[in-house]
LUMTI-996745 format. One record per residue: x, y, z of N, C-alpha, C in turn; residue in three letters. Coordinates in pm, whole numbers, padded with zeros to 5 digits, always signed. Atoms other than C-alpha are relative to their C-alpha. Layout:
<lumnus>
XYZXYZXYZala ...
</lumnus>
This chain:
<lumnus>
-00097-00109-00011+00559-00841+03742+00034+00022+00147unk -00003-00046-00112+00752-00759+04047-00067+00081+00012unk +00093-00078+00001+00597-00584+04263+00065+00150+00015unk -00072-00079+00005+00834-00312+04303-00009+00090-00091unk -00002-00065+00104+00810-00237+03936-00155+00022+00008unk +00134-00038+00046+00446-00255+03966-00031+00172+00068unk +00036-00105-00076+00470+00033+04256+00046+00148-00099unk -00102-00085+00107+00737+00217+04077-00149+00088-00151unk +00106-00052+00105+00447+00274+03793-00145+00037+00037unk +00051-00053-00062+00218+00340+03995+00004+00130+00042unk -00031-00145-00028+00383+00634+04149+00023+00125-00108unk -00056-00106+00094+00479+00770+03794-00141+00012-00072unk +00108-00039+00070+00130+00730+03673-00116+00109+00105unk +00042-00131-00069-00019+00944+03974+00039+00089+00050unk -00048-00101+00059+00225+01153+03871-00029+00102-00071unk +00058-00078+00140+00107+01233+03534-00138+00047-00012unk +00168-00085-00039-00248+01263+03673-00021+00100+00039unk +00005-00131-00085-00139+01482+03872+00003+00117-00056unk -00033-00133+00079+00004+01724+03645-00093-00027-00145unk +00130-00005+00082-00280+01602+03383+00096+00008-00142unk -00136-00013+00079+00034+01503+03138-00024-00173-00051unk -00079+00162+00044+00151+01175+03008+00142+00009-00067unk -00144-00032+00049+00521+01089+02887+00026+00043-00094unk -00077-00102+00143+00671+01296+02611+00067-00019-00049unk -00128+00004+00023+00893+01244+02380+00023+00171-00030unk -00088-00124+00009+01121+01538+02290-00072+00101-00084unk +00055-00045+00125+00952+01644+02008-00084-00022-00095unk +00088+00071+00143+00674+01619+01716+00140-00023-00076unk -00041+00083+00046+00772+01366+01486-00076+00026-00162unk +00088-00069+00130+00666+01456+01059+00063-00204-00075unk -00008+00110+00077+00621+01093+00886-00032-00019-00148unk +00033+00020+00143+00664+01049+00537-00146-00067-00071unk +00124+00045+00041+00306+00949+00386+00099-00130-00142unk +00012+00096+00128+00470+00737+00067+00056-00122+00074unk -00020+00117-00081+00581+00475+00360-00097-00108-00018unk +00068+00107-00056+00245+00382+00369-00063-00021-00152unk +00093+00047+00144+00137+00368-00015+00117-00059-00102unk -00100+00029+00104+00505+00246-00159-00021-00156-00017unk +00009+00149+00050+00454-00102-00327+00165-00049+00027unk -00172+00011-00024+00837-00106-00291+00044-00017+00121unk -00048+00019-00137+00865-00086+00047-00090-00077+00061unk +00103+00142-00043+00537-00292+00115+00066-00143-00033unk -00080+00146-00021+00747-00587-00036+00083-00041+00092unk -00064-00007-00089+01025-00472+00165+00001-00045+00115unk +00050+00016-00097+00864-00471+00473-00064-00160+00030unk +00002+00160-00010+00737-00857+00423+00096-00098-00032unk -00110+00014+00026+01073-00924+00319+00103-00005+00082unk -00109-00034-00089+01295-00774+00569-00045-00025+00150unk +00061+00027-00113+01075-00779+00861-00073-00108+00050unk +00121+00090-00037+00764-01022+00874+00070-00148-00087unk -00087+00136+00037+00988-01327+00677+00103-00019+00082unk -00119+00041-00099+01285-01293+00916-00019+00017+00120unk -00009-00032-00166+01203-01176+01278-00127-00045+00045unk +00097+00117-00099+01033-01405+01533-00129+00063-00013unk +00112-00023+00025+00671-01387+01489-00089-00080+00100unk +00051+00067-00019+00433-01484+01759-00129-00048-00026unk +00128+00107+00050+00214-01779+01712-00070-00035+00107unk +00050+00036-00099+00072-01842+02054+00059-00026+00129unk -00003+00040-00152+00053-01963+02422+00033-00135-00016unk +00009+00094+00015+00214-02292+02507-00124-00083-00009unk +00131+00066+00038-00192-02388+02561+00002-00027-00087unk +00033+00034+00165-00186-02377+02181+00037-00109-00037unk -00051+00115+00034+00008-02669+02175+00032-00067+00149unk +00015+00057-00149-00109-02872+02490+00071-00123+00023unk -00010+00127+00018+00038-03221+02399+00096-00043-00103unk -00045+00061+00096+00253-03431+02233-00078-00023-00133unk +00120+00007+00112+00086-03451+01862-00088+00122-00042unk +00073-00102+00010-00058-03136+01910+00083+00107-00111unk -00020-00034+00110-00057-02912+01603-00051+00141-00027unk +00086-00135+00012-00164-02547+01483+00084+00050-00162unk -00096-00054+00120-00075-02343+01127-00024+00130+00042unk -00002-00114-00017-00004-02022+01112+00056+00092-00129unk -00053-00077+00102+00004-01800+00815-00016+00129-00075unk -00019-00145+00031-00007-01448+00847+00113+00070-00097unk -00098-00064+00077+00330-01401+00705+00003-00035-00133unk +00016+00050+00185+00229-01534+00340+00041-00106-00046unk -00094+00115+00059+00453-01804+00382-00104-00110+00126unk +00098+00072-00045+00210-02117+00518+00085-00073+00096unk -00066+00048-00078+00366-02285+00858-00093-00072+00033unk +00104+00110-00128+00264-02570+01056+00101-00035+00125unk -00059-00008-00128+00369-02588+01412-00015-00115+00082unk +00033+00111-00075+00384-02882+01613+00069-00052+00117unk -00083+00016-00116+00473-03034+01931+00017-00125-00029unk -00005+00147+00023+00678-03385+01892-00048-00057+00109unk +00024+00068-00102+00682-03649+02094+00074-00039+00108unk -00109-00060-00123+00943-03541+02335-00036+00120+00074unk +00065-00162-00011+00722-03208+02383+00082+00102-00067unk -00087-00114+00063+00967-03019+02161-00083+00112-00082unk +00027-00073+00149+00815-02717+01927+00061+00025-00105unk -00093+00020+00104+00878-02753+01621-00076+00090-00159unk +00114-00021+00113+00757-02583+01306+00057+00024-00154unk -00044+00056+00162+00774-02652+00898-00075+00097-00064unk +00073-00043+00100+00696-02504+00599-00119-00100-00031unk +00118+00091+00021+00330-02651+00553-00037+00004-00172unk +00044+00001+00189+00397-02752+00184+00086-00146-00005unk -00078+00151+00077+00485-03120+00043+00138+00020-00062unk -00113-00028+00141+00831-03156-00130-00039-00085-00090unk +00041+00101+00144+00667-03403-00373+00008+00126-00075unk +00156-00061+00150+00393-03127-00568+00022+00179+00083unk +00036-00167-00043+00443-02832-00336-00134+00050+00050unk +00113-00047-00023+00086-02852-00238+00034-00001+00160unk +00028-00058-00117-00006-02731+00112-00059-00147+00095unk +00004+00071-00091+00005-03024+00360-00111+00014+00071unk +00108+00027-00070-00248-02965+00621-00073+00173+00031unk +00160-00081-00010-00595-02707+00637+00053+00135+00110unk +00022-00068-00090-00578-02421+00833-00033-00035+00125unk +00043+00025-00132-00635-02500+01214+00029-00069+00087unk -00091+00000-00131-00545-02685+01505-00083-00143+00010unk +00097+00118+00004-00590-03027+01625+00113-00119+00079unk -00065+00089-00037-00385-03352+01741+00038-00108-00092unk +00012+00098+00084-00247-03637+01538+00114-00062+00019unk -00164+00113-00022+00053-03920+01486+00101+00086-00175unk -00033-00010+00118+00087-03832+01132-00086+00104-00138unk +00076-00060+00082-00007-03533+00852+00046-00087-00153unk -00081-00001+00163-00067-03656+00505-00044+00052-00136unk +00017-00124+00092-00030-03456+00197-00125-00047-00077unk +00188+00102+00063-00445-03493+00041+00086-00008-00137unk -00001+00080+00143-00246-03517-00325+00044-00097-00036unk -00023+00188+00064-00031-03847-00354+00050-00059+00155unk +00009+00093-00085-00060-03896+00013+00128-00027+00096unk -00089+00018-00086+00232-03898+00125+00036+00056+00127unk +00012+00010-00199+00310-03914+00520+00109+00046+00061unk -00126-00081-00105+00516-03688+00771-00040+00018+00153unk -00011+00049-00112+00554-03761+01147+00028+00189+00041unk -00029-00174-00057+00558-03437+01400+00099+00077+00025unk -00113-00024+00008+00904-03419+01323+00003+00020-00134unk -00047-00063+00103+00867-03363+01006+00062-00083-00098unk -00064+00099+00078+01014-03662+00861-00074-00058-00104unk +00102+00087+00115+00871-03834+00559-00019-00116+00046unk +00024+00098-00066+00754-04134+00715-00063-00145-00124unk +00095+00105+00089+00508-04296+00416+00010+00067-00116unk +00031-00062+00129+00506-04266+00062-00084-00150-00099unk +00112+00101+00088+00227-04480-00183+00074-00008-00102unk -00107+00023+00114+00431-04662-00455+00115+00055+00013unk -00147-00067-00013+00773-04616-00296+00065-00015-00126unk -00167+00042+00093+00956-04812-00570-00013+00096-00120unk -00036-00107+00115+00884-04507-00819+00079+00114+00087unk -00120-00088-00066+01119-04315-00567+00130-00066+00077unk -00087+00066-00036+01346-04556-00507+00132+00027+00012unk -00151-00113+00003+01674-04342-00598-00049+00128+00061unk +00057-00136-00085+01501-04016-00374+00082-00058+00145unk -00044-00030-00146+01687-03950-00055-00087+00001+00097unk +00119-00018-00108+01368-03993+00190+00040+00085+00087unk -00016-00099-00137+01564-03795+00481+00033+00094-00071unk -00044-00157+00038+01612-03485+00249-00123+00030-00074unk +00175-00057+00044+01203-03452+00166-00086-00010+00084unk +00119-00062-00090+01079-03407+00463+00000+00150+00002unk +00034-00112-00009+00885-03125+00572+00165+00099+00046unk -00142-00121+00017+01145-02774+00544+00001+00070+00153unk +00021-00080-00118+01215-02678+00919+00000+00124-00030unk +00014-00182+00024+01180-02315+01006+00003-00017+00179unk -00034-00042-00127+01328-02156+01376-00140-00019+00050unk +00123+00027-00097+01112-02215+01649+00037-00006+00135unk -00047+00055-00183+01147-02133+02034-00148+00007+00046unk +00079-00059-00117+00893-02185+02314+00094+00004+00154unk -00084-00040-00122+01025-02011+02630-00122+00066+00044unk +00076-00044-00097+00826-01859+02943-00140+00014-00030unk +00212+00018+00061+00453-01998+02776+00030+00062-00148unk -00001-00053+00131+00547-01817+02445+00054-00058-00098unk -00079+00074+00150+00569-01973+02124+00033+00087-00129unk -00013-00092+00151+00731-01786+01825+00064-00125-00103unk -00074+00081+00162+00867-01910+01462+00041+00091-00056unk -00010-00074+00087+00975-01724+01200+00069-00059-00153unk -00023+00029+00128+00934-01755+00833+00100-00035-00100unk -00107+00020+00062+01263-01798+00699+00133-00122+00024unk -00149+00131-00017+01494-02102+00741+00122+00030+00057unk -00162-00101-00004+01813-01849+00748-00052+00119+00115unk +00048-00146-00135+01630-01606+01069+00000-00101+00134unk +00006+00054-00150+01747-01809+01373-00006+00085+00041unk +00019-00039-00130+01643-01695+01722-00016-00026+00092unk +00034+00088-00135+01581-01723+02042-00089+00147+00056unk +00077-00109-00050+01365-01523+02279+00026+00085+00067unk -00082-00122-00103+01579-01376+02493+00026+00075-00066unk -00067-00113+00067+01770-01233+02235-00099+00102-00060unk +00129-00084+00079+01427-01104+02052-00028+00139+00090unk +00074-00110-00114+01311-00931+02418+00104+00058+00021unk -00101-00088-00075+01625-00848+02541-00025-00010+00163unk -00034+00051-00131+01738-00881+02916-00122+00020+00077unk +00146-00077-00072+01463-00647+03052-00127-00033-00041unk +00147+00024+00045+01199-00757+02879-00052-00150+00054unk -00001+00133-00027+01256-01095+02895+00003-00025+00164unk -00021+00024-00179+01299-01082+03294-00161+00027+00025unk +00174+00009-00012+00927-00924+03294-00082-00103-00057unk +00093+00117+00081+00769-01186+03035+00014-00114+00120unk -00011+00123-00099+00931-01448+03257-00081-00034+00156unk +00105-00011-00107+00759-01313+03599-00142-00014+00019unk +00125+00050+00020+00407-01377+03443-00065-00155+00047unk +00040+00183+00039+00449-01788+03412-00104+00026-00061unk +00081+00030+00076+00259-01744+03104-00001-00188-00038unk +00013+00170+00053+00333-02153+03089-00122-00049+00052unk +00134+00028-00023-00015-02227+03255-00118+00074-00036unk +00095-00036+00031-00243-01961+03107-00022-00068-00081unk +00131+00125+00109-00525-02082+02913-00067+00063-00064unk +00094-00052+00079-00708-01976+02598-00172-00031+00022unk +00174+00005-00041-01038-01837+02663-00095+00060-00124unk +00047-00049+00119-01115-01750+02291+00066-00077-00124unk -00069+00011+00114-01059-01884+01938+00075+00108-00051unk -00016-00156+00098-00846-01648+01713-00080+00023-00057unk +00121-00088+00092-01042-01372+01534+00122+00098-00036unk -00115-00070+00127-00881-01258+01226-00088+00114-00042unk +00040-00121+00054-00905-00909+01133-00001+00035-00149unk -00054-00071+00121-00897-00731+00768+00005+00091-00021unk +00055-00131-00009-00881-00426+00760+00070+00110-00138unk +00020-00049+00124-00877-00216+00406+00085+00129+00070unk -00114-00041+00006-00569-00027+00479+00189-00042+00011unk -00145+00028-00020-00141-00011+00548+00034-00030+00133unk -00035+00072-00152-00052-00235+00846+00064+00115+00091unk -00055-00139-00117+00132+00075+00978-00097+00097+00094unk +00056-00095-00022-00159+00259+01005-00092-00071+00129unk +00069+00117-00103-00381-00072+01206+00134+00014+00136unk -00073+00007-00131-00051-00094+01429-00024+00110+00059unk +00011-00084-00103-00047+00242+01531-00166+00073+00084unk +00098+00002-00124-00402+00215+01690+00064-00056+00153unk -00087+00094-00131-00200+00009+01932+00119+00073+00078unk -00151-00042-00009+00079+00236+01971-00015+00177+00105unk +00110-00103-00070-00179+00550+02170-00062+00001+00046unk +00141-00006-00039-00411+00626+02408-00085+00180-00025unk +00021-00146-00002-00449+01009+02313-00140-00034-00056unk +00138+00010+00053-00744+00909+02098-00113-00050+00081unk +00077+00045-00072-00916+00746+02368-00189+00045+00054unk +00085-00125-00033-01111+01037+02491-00130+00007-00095unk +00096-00039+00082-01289+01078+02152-00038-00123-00064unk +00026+00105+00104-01262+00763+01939-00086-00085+00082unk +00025+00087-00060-01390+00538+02238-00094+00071+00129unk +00047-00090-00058-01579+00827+02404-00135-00128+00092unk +00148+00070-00072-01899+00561+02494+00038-00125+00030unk -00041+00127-00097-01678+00261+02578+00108+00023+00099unk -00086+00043-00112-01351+00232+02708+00065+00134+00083unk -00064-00112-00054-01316+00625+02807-00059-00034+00141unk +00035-00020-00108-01529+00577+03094+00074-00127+00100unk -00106+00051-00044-01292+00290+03221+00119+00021+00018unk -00184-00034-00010-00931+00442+03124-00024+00163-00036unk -00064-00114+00035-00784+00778+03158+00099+00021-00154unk -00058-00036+00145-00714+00898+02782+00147+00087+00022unk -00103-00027+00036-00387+00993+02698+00102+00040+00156unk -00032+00028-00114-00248+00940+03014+00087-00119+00045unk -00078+00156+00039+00047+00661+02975+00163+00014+00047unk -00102+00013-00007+00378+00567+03150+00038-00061-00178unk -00080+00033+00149+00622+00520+02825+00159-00072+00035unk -00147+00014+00014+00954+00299+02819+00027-00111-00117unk -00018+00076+00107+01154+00197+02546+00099-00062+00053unk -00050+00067-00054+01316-00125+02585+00076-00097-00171unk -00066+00026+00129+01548-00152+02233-00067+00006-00060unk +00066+00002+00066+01352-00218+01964-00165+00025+00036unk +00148+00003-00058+01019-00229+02147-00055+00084+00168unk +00059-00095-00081+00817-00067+02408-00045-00031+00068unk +00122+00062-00135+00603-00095+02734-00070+00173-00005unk +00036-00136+00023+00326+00185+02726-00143-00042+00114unk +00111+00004-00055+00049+00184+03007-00126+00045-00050unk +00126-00023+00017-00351+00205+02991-00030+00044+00152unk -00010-00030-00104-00430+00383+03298-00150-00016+00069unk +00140+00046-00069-00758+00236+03488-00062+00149+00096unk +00062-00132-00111-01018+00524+03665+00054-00078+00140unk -00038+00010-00147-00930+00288+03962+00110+00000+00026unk -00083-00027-00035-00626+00394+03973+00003+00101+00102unk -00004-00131-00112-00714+00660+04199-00036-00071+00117unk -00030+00068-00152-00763+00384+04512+00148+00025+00044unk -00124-00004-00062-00417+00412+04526+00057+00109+00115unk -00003-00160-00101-00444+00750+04698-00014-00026+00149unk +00070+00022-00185-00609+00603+05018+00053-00114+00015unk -00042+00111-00017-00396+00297+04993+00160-00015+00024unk -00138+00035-00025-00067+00235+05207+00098-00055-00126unk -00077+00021+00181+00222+00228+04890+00062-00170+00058unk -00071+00154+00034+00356-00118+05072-00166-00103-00029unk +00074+00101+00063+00015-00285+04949-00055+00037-00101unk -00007+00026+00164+00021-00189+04597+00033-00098-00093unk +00017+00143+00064-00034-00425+04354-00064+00048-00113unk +00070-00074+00047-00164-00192+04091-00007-00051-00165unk +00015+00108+00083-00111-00447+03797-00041-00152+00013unk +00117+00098-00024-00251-00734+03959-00123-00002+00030unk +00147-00059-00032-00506-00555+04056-00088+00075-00110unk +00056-00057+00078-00596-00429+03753-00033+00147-00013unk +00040-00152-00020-00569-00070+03824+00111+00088-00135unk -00136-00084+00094-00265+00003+03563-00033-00179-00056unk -00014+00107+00106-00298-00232+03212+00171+00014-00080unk -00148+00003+00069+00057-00325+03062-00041-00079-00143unk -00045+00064+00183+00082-00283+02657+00111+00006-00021unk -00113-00025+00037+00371-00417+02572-00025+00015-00165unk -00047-00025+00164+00470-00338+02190+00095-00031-00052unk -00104+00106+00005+00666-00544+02058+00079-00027-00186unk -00062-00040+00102+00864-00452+01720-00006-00139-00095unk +00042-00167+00099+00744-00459+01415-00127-00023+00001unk +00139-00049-00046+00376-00545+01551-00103-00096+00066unk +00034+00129-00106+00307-00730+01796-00076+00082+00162unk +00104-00037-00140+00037-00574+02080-00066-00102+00102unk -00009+00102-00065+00090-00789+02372-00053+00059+00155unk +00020-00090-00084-00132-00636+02638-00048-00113+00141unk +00058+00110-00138-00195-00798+03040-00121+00113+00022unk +00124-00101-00033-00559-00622+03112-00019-00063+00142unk +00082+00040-00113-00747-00652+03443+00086-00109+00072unk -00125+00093-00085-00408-00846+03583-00014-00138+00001unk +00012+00123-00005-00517-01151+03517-00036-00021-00152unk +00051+00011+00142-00609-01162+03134+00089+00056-00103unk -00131-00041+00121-00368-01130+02785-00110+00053-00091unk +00058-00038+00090-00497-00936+02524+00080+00019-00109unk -00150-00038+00069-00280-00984+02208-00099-00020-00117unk +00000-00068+00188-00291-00844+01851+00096-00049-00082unk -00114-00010+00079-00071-00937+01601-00040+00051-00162unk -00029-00078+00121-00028-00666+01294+00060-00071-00126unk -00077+00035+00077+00055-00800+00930-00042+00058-00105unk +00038-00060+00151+00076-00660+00610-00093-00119-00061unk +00106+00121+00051-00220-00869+00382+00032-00009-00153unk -00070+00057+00164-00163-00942+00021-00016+00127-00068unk -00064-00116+00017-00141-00550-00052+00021+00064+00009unk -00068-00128-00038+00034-00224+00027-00125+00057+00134unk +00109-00063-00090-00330-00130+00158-00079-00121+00063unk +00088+00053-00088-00462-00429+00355+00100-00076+00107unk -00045+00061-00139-00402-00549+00693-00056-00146+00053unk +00022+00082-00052-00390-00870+00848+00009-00001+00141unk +00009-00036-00119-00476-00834+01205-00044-00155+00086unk +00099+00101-00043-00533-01174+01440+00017+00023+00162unk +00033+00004-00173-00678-01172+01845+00040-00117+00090unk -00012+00072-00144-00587-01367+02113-00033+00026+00102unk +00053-00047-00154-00744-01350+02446+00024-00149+00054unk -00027+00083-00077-00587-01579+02734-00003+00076+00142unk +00030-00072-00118-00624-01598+03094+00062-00089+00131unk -00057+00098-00103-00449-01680+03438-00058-00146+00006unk +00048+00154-00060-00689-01946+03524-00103-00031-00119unk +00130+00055+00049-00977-02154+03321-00115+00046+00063unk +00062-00024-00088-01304-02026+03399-00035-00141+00111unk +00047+00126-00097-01454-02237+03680-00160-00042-00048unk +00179+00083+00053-01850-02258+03527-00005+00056-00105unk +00056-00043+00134-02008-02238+03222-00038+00158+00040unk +00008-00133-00027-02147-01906+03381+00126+00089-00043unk -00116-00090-00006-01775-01738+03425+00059-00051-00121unk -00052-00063+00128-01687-01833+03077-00089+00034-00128unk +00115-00106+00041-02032-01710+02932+00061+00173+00065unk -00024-00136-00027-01942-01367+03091+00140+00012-00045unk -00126-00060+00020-01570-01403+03009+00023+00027-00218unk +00044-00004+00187-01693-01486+02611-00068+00128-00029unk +00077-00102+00048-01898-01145+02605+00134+00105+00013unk -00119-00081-00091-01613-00941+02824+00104+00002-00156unk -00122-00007+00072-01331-01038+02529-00067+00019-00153unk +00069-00072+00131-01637-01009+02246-00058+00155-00048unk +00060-00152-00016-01722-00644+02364+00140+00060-00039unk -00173-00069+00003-01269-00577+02386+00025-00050-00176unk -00017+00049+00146-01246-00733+02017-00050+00026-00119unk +00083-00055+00137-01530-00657+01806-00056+00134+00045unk +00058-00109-00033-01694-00406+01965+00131+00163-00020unk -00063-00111-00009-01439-00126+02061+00116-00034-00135unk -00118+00013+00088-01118-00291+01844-00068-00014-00172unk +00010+00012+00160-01302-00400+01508-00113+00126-00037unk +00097-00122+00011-01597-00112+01591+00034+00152-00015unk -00042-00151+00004-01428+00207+01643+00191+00008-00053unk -00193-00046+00015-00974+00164+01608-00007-00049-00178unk -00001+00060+00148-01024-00103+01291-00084+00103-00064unk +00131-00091+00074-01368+00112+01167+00134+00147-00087unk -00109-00130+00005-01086+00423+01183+00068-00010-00079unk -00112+00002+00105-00786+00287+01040-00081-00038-00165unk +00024+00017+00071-01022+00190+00752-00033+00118-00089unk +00016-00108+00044-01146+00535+00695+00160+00081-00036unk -00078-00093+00044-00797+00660+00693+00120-00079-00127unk -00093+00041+00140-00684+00402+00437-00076+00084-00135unk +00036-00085+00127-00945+00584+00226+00091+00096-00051unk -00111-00111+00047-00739+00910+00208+00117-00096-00051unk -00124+00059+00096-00411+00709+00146-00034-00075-00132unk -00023+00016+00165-00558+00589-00173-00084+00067-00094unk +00011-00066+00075-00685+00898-00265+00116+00029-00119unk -00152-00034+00075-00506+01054-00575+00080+00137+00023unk -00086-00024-00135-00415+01326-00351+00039-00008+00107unk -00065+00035-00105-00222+01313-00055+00052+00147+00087unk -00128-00076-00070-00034+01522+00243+00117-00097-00050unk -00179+00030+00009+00362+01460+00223+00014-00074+00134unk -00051+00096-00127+00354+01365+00588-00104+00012+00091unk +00052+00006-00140+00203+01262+00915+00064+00099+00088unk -00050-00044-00118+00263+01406+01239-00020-00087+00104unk +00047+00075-00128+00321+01233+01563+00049+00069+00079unk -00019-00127-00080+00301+01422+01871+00086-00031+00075unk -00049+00006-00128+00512+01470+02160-00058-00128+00127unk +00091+00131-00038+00241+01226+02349+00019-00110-00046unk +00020+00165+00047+00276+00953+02112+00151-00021+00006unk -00120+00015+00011+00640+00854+02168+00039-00131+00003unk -00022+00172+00010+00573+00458+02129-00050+00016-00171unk +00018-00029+00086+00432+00576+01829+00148+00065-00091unk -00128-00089+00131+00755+00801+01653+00109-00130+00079unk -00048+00079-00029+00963+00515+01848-00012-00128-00084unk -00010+00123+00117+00834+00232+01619+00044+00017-00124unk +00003-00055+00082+00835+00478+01353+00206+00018-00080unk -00205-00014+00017+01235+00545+01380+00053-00173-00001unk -00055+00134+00016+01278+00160+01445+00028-00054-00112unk +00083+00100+00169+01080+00047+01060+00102+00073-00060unk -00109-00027+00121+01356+00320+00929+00086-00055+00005unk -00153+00030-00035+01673+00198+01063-00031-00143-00018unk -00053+00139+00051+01600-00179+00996-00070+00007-00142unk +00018+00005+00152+01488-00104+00672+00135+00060-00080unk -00112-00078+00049+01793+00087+00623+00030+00146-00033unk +00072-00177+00067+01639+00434+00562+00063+00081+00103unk -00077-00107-00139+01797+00732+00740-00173+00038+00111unk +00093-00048-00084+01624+00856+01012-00094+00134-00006unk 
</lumnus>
């Protein structure tokens, strides 16, 4: 991030210290409760949202090489992602057109050629049908109209997305938008490096309810009282919305060096003194921690109304340099993951899927004045769902 913008947030966050505040929106916000228990709009919502709009799948790391390969199938619909042999990304529906069975395993790996385990037949990292066992019983079959089923796919500034639907082109610019996309780009996420496998969440409630752990730090204070309060100032957060999506700070105790520190050598996001969550519509928690490290979430509805599919990513400027520094960097992202995220935010949203499938209910939520990345996503899920505001 320039550094300009880094100062700029700086000054507005020992601002809000000052006056012992964080950004506001205008007003509490009253959220309909049958959002999060309607089977109707749970289809909806994997329908309108999580089948058509870019979904990310990783860091170019993920796909280091020509041949290199990964699936990805949070959105229900099974993908396989691959880099040809031009370095292009490319990614398919991970299903045979023979039988319809599911092409290749869950996971990640390198190869020339996937082939389907039921009659075998062979597709190149393009996707092409390459081999089939006993051609001459397909001898009248069109071979170039049974290969694997593309599906959109950009990688731009280290970021790889897809999205589920054949008919949901994109690109990334257009996804981020000018401003966003100008910050993503100032990272050169194209050389970070995964310093963790994914770790898939489940969590026994309504994906709305898992995202908006991501979407606050007001809870900080109490929910995280014996971890991450004594590191970050609770509810204490620059807020900007940037179209559909958001940038919402985590505000570091060392943010208060800045006080005794000349404003032209601020650096208060590389330095790890101010964490940038971006939020990224309809649930995508894309956070830079400690200025050198990614911390990303991605939110999905799970096979019903009440379960969540949640998966981690942790990447980092550089590779460690010894087994030591990525022993300490493996505890560091197992303490930010399981500990605080699957121990106390997941633990939470699980307890409050209980109530939503009690057989009573409140009528609505509230979101405060404070949470305004929160009633901001909230107004987004109506208006592309179509719902008044």
């Amino acid at each position: 991030m320039k550094l300009e913008m880094q100062r700029e947030l700086g000054r507005r966050t020992l601002a809000l210290l000052d006056g012992r505040t964080t950004d506001m929106a205008p007003a509490t916000m009253e959220e309909p409760l049958e959002g999060y228990t309607s089977v109707e709009q749970y289809e909806l919502e994997r329908r309108v949202l999580f089948n058509r709009t870019p979904m990310f799948v990783g860091l170019s790391c993920d796909l280091p090489g020509p041949g290199s390969w990964t699936t990805f199938d949070a959105t229900g619909t099974p993908m396989l992602l691959t880099r040809d042999e031009d370095g292009r990304v490319r990614a398919f529906l991970n299903m045979c057109q023979h039988r319809g069975v599911r092409v290749v395993e869950p996971g990640c790996g390198s190869t020339r050629r996937f082939t389907c385990p039921f009659h075998a037949w062979v597709y190149d990292t393009r996707g092409r049908l390459v081999g089939i066992p006993g051609a001459e019983g397909f001898s009248d079959m069109r071979r170039e109209e049974r290969g694997l089923i593309e599906l959109p796919a950009e990688e731009k500034y280290g970021l790889v997305f897809a999205a589920a639907n054949p008919d949901a082109p994109f690109t990334i610019d257009g996804y981020l938008g000018p401003e966003l996309a100008e910050q993503f780009a100032s990272f050169g996420f194209e050389t970070w490096q995964s310093i963790a496998a994914v770790h898939e969440h489940r969590v026994p409630t309504n994906w709305k309810v898992v995202w908006g752990t991501h979407c606050e730090t007001y809870h900080f204070a109490s929910l995280h009282k014996l971890t991450a309060r004594p590191l970050v100032y609770g509810n204490t957060s620059v807020a900007d919305i940037y179209g559909d999506h958001a940038l919402m700070t985590s505000t570091m105790r060392t943010v208060d060096a800045l006080r005794d520190t000349p404003e032209e050598q601020w650096a208060p996001v590389d330095d790890g003194q101010i964490s940038l969550n971006y939020r990224l519509f309809p649930g995508l928690s894309f956070s830079v921690v400690f200025g050198t490290r990614l911390e990303i979430f991605t939110v999905h509805p799970g096979d019903s109304v009440h379960e969540t599919v949640a998966l981690h990513h942790a990447y980092r400027r550089e590779a460690p340099a010894t087994e030591a520094e990525a022993a300490e960097l493996e505890e560091q992202v197992r303490w930010a993951c399981q500990t605080v995220v699957d121990g106390e935010d997941y633990a939470m949203a699980a307890k409050a899927g209980e109530g939503l499938r009690a057989p009573f209910r409140p009528r609505t939520l509230v979101f405060g004045r404070n949470e305004p990345v929160m009633q901001h996503m909230a107004v987004t899920l109506r208006r592309t769902l179509g719902r008044s505001v």
